[in-house]
MDTraj code that builds the backbone (N, CA, C; nanometers):
import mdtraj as md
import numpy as np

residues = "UNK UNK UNK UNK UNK UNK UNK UNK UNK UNK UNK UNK UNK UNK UNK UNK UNK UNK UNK UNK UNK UNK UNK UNK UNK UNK UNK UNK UNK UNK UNK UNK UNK UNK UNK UNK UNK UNK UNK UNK UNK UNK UNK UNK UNK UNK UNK UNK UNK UNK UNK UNK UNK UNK UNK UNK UNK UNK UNK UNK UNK UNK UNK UNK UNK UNK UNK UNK UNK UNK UNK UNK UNK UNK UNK UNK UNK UNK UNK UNK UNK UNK UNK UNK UNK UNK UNK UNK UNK UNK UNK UNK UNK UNK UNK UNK UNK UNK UNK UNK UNK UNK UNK UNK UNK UNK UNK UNK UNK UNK UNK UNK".split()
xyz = np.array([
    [12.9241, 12.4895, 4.0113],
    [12.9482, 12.5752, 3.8971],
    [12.9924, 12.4896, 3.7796],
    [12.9165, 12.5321, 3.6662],
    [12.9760, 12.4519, 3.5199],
    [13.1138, 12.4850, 3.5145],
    [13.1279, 12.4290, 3.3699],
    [13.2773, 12.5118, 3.3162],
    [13.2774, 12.5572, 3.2689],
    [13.3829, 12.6870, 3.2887],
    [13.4294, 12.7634, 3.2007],
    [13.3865, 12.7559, 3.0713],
    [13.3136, 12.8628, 2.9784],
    [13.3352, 12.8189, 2.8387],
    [13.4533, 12.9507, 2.7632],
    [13.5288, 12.9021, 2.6628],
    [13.5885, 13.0233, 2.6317],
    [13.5505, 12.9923, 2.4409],
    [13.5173, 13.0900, 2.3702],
    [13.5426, 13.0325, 2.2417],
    [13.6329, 12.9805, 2.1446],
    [13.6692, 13.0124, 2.0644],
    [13.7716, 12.9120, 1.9811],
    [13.9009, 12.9852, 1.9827],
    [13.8848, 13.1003, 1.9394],
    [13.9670, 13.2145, 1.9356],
    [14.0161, 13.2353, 2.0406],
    [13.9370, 13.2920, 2.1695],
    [13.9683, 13.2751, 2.3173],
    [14.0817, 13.2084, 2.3753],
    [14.0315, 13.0930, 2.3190],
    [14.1326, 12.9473, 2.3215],
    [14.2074, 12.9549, 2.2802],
    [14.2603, 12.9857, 2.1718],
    [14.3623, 13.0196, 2.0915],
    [14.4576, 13.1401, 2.1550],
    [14.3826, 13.2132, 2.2240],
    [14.4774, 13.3296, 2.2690],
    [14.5249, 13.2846, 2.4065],
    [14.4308, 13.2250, 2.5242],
    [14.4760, 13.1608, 2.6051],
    [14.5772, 13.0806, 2.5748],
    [14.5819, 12.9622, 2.5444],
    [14.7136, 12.8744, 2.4671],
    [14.8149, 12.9377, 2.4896],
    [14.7890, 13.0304, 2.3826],
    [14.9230, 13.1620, 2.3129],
    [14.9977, 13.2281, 2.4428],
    [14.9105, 13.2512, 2.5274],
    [15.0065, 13.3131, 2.6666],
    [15.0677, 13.2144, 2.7379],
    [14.9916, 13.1036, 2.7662],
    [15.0772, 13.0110, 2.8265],
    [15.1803, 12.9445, 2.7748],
    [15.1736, 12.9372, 2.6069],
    [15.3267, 12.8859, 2.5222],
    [15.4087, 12.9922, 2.5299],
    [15.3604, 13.0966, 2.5674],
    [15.5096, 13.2710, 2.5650],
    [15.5383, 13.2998, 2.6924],
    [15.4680, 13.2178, 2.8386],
    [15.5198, 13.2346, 2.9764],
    [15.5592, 13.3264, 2.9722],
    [15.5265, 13.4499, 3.0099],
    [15.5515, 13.5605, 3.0824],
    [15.6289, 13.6519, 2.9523],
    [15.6902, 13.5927, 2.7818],
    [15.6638, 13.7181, 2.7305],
    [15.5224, 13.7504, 2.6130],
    [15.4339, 13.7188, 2.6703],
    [15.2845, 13.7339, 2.6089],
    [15.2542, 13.8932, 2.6180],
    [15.2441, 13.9332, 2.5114],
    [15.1816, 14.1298, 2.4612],
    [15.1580, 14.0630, 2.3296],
    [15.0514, 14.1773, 2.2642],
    [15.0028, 14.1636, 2.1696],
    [15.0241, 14.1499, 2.0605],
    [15.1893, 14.1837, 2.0480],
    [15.2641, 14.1979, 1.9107],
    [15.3035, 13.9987, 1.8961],
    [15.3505, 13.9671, 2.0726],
    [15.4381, 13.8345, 2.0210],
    [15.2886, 13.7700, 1.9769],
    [15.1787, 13.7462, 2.0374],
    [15.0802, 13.6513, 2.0778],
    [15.0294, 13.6559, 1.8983],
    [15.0071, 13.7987, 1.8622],
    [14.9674, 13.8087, 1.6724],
    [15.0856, 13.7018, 1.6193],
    [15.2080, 13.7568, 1.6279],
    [15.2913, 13.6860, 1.5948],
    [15.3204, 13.5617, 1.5797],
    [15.2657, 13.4836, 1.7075],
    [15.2549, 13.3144, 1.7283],
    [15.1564, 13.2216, 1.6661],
    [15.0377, 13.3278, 1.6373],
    [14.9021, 13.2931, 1.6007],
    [14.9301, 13.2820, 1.4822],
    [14.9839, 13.3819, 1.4316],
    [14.9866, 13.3690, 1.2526],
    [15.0461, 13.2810, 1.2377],
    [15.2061, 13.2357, 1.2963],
    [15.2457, 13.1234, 1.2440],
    [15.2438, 12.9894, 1.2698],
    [15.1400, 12.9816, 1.3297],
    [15.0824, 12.8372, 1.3995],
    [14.9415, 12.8153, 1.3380],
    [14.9058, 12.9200, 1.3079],
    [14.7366, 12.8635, 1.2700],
    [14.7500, 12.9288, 1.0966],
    [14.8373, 13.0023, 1.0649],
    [14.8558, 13.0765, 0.9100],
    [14.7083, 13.1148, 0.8940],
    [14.6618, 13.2028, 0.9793],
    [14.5587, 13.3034, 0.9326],
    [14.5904, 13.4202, 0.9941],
    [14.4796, 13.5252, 0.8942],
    [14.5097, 13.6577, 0.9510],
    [14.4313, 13.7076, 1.0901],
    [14.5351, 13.7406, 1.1981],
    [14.5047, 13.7695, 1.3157],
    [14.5169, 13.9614, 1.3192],
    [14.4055, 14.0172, 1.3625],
    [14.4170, 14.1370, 1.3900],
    [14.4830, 14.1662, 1.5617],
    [14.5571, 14.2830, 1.5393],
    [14.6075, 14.3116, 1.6724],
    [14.5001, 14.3436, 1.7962],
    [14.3958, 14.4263, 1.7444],
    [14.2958, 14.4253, 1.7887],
    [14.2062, 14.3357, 1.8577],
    [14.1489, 14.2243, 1.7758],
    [14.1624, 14.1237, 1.7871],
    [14.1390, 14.0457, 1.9373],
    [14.2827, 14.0483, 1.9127],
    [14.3635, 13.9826, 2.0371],
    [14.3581, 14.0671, 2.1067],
    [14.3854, 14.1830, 2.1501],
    [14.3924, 14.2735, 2.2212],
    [14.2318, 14.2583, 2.3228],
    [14.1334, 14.2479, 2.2189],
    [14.0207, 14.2503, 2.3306],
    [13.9979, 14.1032, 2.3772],
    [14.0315, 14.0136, 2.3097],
    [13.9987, 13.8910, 2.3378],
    [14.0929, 13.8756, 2.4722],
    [14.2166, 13.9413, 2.4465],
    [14.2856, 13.9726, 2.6261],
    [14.2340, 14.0296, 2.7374],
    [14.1464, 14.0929, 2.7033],
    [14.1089, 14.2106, 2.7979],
    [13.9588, 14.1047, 2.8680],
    [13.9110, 14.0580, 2.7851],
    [13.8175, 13.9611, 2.8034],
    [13.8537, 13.8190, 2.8958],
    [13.9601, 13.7705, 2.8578],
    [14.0317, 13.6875, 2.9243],
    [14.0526, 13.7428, 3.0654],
    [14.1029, 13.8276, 3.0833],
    [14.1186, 13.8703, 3.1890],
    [14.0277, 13.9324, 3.2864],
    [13.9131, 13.9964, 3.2511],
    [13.7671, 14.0463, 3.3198],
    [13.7259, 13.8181, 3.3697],
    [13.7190, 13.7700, 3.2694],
    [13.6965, 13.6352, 3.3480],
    [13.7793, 13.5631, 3.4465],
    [13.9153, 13.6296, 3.4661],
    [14.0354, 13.6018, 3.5835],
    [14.1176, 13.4687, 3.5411],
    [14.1147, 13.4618, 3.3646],
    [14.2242, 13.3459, 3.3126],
    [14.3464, 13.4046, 3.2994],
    [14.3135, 13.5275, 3.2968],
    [14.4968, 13.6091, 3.2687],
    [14.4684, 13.7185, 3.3290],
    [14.6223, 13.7434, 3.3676],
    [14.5989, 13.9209, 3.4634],
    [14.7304, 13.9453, 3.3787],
    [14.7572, 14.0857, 3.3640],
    [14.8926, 14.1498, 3.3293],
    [14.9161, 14.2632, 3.4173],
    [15.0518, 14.2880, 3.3601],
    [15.1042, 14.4121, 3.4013],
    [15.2057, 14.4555, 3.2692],
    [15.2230, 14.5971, 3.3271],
    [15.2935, 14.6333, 3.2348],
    [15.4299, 14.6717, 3.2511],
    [15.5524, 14.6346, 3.1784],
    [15.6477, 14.5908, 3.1228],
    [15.7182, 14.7399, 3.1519],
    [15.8545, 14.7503, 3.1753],
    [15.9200, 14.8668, 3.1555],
    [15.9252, 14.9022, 3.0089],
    [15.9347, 15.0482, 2.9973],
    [16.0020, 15.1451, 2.8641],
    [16.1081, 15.1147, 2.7978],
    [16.0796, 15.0842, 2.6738],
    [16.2077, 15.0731, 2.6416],
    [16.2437, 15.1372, 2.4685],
    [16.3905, 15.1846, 2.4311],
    [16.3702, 15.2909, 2.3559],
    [16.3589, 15.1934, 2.2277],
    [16.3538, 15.1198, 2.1878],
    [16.3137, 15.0218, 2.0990],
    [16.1778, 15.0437, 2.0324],
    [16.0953, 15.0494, 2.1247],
    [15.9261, 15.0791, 2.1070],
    [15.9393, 15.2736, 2.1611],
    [15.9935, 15.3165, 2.1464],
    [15.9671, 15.4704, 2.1958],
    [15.9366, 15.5069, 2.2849],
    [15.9934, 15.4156, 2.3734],
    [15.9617, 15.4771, 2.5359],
    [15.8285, 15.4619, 2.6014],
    [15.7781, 15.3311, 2.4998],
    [15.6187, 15.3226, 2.5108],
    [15.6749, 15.1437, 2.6183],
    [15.5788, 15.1216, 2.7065],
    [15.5627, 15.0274, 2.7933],
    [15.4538, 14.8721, 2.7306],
    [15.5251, 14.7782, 2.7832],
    [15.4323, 14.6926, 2.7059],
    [15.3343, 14.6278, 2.8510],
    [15.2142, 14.6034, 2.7635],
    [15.1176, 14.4907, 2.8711],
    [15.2183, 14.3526, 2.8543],
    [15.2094, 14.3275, 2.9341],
    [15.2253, 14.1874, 2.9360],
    [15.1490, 14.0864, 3.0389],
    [15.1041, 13.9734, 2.9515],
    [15.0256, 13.9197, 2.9857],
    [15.0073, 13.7170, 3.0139],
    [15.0144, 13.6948, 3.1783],
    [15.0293, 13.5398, 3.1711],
    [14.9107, 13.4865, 3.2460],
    [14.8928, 13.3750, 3.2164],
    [14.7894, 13.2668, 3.2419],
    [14.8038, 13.2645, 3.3798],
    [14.6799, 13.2031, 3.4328],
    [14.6160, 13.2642, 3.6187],
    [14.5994, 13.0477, 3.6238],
    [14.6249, 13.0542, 3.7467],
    [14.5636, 12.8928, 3.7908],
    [14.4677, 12.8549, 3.7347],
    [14.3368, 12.9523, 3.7378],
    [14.2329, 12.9293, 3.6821],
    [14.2239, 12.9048, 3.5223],
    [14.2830, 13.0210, 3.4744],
    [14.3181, 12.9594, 3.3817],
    [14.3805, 12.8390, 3.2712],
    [14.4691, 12.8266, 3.3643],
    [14.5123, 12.6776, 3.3297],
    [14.4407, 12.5747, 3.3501],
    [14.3753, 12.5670, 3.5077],
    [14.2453, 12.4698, 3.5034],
    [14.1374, 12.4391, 3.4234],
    [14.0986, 12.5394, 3.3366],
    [13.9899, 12.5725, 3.2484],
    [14.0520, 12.5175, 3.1023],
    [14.1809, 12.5460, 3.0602],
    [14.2211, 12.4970, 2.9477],
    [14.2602, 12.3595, 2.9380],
    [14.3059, 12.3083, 3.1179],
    [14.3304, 12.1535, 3.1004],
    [14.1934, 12.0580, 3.0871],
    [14.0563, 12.1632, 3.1637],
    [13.9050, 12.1244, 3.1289],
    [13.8522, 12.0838, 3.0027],
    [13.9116, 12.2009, 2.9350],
    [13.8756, 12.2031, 2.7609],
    [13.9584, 12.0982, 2.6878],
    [14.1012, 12.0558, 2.7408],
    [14.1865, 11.9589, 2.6885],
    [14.1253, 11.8302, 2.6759],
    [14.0236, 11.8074, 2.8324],
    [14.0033, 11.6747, 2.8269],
    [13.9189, 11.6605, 2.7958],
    [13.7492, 11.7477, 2.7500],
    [13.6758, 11.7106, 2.6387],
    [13.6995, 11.7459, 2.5654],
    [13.7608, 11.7788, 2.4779],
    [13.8382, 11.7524, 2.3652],
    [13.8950, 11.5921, 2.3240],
    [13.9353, 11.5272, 2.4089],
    [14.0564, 11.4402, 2.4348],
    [13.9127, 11.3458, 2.4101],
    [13.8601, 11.3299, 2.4954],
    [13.7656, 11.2394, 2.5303],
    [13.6410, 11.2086, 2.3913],
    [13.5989, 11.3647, 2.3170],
    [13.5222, 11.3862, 2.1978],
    [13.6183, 11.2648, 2.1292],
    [13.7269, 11.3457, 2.0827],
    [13.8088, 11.2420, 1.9749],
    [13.8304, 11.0826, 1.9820],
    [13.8547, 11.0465, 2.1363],
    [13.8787, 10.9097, 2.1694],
    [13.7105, 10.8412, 2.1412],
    [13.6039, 10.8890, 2.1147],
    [13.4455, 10.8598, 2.1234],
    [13.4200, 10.8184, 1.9671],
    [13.5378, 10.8574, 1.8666],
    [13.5263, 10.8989, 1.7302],
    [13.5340, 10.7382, 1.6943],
    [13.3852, 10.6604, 1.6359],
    [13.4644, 10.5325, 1.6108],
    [13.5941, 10.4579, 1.5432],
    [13.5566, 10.5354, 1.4139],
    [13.6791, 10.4759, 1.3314],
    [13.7754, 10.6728, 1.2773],
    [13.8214, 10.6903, 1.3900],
    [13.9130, 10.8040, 1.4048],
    [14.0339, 10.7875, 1.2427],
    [14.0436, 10.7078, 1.1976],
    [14.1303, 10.7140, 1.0676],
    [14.0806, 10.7484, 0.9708],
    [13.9333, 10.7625, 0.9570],
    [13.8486, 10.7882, 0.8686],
    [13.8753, 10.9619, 0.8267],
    [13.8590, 11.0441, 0.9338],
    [13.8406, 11.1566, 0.9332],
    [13.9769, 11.2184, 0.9725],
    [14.1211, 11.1730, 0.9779],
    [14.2395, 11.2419, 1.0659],
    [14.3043, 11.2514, 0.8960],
    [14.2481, 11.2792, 0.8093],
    [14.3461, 11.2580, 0.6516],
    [14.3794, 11.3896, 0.6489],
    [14.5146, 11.3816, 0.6034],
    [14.5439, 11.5060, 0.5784],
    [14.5980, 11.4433, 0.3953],
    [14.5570, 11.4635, 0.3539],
    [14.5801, 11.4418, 0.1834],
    [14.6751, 11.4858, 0.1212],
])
top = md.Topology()
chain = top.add_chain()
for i, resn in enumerate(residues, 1):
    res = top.add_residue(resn, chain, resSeq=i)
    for name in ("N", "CA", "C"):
        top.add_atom(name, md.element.get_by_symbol(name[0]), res)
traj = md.Trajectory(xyz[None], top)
């Protein structure tokens, strides 16, 4: 079997659960996204890109007790599966490997 592919976003939401260990729902994960990547993330969004994640078996959730804070409404919560992590440490290392291939890597790392 190949690997895993997940898209960019995907990736981004995967990440996002495994940096919030076990408190990943849709409010923190918008929350983390915006202020790590400063773009606009829909709740939505994320919401299916979770649901997607999880039909592929990188994340499973459950849901969270009631609490009167949110109105007695229950949260998903949602963490990263073995597989999952295997698949993102997959993507880490071509990644890792693309960049180390980059001849003259100082050329293109400018941040101005």
């Amino acid at each position: 079997m190949g690997r895993a592919y997940l898209g960019e976003f995907e990736e981004l939401v995967l990440l996002t659960v495994a940096v919030l260990e076990g408190g990943a729902y849709g409010v923190t994960i918008v929350a983390e996204l915006k202020q790590r990547t400063d773009r606009t993330i829909s709740l939505s969004g994320v919401h299916i890109a979770l649901y997607r994640l999880e039909e592929k078996g990188f994340v499973r959730s459950e849901l969270g007790g009631a609490t009167a804070a949110r109105g007695g409404r229950r949260k998903r919560l949602f963490v990263i599966t073995a597989l999952g992590k295997r698949t993102l440490g997959d993507m880490r290392e071509v990644r890792n490997q693309l960049w180390d291939s980059i001849p003259n890597p100082h050329l293109i790392v400018s941040h101005d």
